[in-house]
N, C-alpha and C positions, 0 to 999 in steps of 0.2 A: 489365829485367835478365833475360836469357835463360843457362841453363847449356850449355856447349857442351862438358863435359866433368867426369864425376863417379865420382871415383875411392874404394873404398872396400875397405880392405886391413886384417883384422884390425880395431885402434883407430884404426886412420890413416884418415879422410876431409877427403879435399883434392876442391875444386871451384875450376873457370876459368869463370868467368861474362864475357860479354859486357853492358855497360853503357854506352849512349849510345857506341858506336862503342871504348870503353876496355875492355882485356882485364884484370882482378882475381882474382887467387887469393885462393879464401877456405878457412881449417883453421878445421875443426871439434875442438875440443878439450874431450871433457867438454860443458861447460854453456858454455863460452865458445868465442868466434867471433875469429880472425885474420883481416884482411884486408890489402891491398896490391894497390897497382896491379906488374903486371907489364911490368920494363922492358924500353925497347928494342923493343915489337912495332908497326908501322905499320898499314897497313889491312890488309894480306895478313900477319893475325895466324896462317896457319894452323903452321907454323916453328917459331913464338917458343911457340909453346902446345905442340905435340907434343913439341919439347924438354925445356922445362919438366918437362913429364908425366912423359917417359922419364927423367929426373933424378931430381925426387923419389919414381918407378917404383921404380927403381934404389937408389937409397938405404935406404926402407924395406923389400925381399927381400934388400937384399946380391947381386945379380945379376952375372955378370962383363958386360964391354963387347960382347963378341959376342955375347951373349943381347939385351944392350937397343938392336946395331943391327937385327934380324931386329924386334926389337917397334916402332922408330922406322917402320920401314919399312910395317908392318904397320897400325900406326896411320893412319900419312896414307893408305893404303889404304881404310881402315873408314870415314873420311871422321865429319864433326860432324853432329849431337852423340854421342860418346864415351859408355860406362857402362863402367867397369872394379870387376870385386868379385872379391874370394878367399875360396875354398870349401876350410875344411883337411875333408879326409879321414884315413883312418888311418895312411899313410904318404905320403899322396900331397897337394899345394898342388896346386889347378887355379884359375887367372886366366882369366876370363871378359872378354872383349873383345866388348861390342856399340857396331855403327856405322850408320850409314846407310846402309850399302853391303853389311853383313853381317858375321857373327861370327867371333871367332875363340876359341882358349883356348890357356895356354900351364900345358904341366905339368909339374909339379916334382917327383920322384920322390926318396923317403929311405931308404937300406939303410945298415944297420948290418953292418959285416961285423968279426967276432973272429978 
């Protein structure tokens, strides 16, 4: 079982392991472990996985859709194995993006204005 992507956002840790040729999301919750096979992916799981990602990406920031096509993109870019972690600063989320191909970060900036 090799991880070919490991995402880690706040309490959120989601992993896409590769297993005998089967692509598996596993969530780490607490002290318990989620798994499932991930449908619909054939041998060229690369797609079926980056989607995935950008979905549950997307879900846990609340991102709009044109942010998470620049990161769809970005990712099959970065190439496997993936490391994705968020770093909150004082006003600022920075998403850290390492690939096999080299990094990226995507930054999320918060002003308050009265």
């Amino acid at each position: 079982m090799s991880s070919i992507v490991d995402v880690r956002l706040g309490d959120y840790h989601g992993e896409w392991v590769l297993d005998s040729g089967v692509v598996r999301y596993v969530e780490h919750m607490g002290g318990d472990v989620i798994e499932a096979e991930l449908e619909g992916c054939g041998e060229d799981y690369t797609d079926c996985v980056i989607d995935d990602v950008v979905k549950r990406f997307g879900d846990e920031l609340k991102l709009p859709r044109s942010v998470l096509g620049s990161v769809r993109a970005r990712l099959k870019a970065l190439g496997f194995p993936l490391v994705i972690t968020l770093r909150e600063e004082v006003n600022v989320s920075i998403v850290e993006f390492r690939g096999k191909n080299g990094n990226a970060q995507l930054i999320i900036r918060y002003q308050l204005i009265s």
